[in-house]
Every structure is written in C-alpha cells, then in structure tokens.
N, C-alpha and C positions, 0 to 999 in steps of 0.2 A: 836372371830368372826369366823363361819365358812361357808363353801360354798360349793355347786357341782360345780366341772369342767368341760368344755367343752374340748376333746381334740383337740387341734391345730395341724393345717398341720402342715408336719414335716420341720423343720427349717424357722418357722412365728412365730411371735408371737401374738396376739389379732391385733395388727394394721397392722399385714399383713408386714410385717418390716421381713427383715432376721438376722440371726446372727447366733453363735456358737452353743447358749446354746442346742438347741435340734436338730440339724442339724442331728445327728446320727438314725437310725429305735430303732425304740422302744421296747426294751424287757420287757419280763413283771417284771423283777425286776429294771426297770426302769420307769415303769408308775407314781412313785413321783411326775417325770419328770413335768408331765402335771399339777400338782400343782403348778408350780414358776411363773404362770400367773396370779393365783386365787386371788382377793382381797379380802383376810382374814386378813386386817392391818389396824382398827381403826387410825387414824390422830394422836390421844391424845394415844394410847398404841403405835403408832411407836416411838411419839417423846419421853413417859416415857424410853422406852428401849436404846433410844441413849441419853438423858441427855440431849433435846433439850424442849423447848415452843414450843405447837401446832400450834401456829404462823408461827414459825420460819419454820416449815416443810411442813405448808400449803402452805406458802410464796414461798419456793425452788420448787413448784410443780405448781405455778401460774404464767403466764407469765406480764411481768409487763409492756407491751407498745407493738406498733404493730410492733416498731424498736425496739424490745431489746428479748433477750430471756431469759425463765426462767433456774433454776440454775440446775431442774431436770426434767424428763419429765411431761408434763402437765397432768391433768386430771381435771376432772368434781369436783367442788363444792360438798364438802361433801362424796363426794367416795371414798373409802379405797383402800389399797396399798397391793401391790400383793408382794411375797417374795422377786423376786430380787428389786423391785421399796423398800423397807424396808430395802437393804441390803444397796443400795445405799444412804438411808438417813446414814446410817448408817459409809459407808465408808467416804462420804462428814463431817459427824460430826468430822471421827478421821484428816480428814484435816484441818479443823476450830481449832482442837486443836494443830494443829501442828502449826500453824499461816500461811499456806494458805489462801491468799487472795479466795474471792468470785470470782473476777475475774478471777483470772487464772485457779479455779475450774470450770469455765464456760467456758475457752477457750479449758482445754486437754478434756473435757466432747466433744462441739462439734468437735474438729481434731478426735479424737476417733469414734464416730458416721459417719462421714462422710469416713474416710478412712478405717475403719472395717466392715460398716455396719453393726453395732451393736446398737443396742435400747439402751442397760443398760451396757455400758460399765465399770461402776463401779462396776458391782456385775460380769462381766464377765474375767477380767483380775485383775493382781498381780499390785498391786501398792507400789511406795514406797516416802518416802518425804525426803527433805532437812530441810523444813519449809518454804522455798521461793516456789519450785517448783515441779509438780508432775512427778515421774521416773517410767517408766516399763522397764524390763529385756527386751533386745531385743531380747532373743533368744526368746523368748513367739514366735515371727512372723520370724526369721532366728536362724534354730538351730545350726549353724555354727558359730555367734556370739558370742559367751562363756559370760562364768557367769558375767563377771565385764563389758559388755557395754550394756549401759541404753538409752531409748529413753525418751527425757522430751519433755513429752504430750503437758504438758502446753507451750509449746515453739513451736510448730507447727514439732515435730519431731527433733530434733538436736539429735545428738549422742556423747554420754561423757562415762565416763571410770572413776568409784570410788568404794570405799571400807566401805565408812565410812558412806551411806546414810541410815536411819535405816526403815527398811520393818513395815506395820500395821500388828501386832501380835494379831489380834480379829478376825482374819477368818482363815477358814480349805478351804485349796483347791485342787479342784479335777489332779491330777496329769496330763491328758490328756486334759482337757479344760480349764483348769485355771476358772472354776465356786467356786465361793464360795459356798461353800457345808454347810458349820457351822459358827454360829455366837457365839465366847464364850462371851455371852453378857452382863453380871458379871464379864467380866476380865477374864484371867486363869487359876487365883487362887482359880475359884469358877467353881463348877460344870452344871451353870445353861449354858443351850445351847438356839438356836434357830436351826434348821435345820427340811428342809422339809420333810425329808426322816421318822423323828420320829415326833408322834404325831398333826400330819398336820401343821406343823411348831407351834407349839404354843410352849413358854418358857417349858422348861423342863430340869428333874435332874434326870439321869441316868435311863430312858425312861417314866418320870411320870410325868405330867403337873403339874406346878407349882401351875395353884389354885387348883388342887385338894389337895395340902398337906393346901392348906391357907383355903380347904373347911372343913377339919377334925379339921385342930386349932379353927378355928369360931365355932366348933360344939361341943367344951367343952375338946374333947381329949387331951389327955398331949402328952410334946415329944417326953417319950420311947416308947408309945403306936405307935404311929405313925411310928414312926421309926422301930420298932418290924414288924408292919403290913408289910412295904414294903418292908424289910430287905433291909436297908439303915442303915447310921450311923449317929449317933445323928447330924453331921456338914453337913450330905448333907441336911437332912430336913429343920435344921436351914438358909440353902444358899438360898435353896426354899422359904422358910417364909420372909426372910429379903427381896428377889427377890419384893415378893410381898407386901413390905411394913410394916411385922410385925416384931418385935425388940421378939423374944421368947427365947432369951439367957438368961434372969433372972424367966424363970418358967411363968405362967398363968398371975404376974400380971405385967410382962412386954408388955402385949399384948397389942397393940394399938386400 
C-alpha cells in the first residue's frame, strides 16, 4: 500500500501529540522522517508480518468499553497503519511471545505515554523483557544511570539492577533516539527487512521489494535468472520468495 505525505509540524505527530520521534529540523536526508506517520500498513499484511490474526491486531487498535483502554493506539475501522503504529504491533507480538501479559503491556504502554509524551512509545524507545515484566535502560532518560539499571514500565517506573534480562533482537535502533529504524522481519537470519528509509518501508532484501522478486517468479523466470538480474545470491531471492509465501527451493514445481 502506498501514499502521499503530508509533512507534520515538527515534533506532532497527525494527532497533534508530541514526542521524540521528529522533534529535531528536518534535513533533507532526513525527509523519510515524514513517512513514519504515513498509513501504508494493510490490518491483514501488518498482522502476516508479525505472525499474528487480523483479529488479533484490529482488536489491540480498538478500544473495548468507555472504561477500559485499548492495548494500542485507536484508529478508524478499516484504516491502515502507519510505520511506527506497525512497529509497535510488532513489538507488542515479541512481548506475547515472551509471556507478557496484555495487561501489563497496557499498563508500561500508558506510564510511557503519559510521562514521555509519546504517542508510540513502543516503536520509540529500547525495550527489554523478563517474561513477567517490561524493562527499559534507564540511561535512555538519565545518562548517568549506567548500563545495568532498568526502569519496569510495566510497574509504574521502579528501578532494578540486572544482567540476565534478554533485549528484543528484531529492531535496529537509532543510536540518538532510540527509534526503531529496522524491523528484521524474517528473523536475523534472513535478509528481509522493513525500514522506512528503503523502499517506502515495504519488505525488502538488500534494497528490492519483496514482491517484485515474487513478481518475476509468478511471471515464469527461474532462480538464477533472477538472482543474475539483481545480482543477489541465489539465498537472498529465495528469503524474499519464502518472505512472500513461495517454497522455490526445489525449482518451478515447488511453486506454490
């Protein structure tokens, strides 16, 4: 899905909301910038990317009672998800896998919101889990802190001191803002990325959108040919192809 963007004041986001992500003036090899608002993120392509049901991700974007809040930020029936609102389904899935409750992913979501001022604080700061509770580095907010004291979100801020809590290994982040910059969305082991900077954020493997290799396999090409074209190796095509659903490790008539 793609879109024109509108540029946003600098440090708002569409809801008029402040926060980190673009607080800084805008240079022009920064202008990506002004795509992390854009809803280019089908429901059903954010949940295939994080290995959830369109359900499940509509669900976390829908508020459930007029006393209850929902688990991500709200939006409109049927309207797609803009990069960070996609990063954060994204981060919320590797917490569900961690056995993070919903609750407590709802409780460091709004202490975060409220004492950051941050819209999308999931796609904006480093997170890390136990499996009970959510941990950020608290030098992210005092650089005086040092590396081993953690603030647990989900806990309304308490500060602890550990070694053994294991960080989400699926995001690149920017070294001055703590934005997730890349999603290796395939694991690390594979080459396919999501990041706004390449290809308007759409899946990609080593700057080439993933359907377009799935649009040369549908269109009869074989693997070397393809792979030859891009000059690529025959595993990154294949990362790409499987990205998108096809099995083309056994030749043409493994094609799905």
């Amino acid at each position: 899905m793609h879109g024109t963007s509108r540029q946003q004041p600098r440090g708002e986001s569409p809801s008029g909301k402040k926060g980190r992500v673009v607080n800084a003036p805008v240079s022009p090899s920064d202008l990506w910038r002004s795509r992390l608002y854009v809803p280019n993120y089908r429901i059903r392509e954010a949940a295939r990317y994080a290995g959830l049901s369109s359900q499940t991700v509509a669900k976390w974007h829908t508020r459930p009672g007029a006393n209850r809040r929902s688990t991500l930020s709200t939006k409109e029936k049927g309207a797609a998800l803009s990069y960070l609102q996609l990063i954060e389904v994204a981060v919320v899935s590797s917490f569900r896998k961690s056995g993070v409750t919903l609750k407590k992913i709802r409780a460091a979501r709004e202490y975060l919101s409220k004492q950051l001022e941050e819209e999308f604080p999931f796609a904006a700061y480093r997170f890390k889990t136990d499996g009970k509770e959510l941990w950020m580095d608290y030098a992210q907010f005092e650089a005086s802190a040092g590396d081993k004291t953690l603030l647990a979100a989900s806990q309304g801020g308490q500060l602890a001191w550990s070694d053994i809590i294991g960080r989400l290994h699926e995001f690149d982040y920017e070294n001055d803002r703590d934005l997730a910059i890349r999603w290796h969305v395939a694991g690390r082991d594979q080459n396919v990325i999501i990041d706004p900077k390449i290809q308007f954020g759409a899946p990609s493997v080593e700057g080439v959108a993933t359907w377009a290799f799935k649009g040369r396999w549908e269109a009869g090409e074989d693997l070397d040919d393809i792979a030859e074209d891009f000059g690529l190796p025959n595993s990154d095509v294949l990362a790409a192809l499987r990205f998108e659903g096809i099995d083309a490790s056994g030749g043409r008539r493994a094609r799905n």
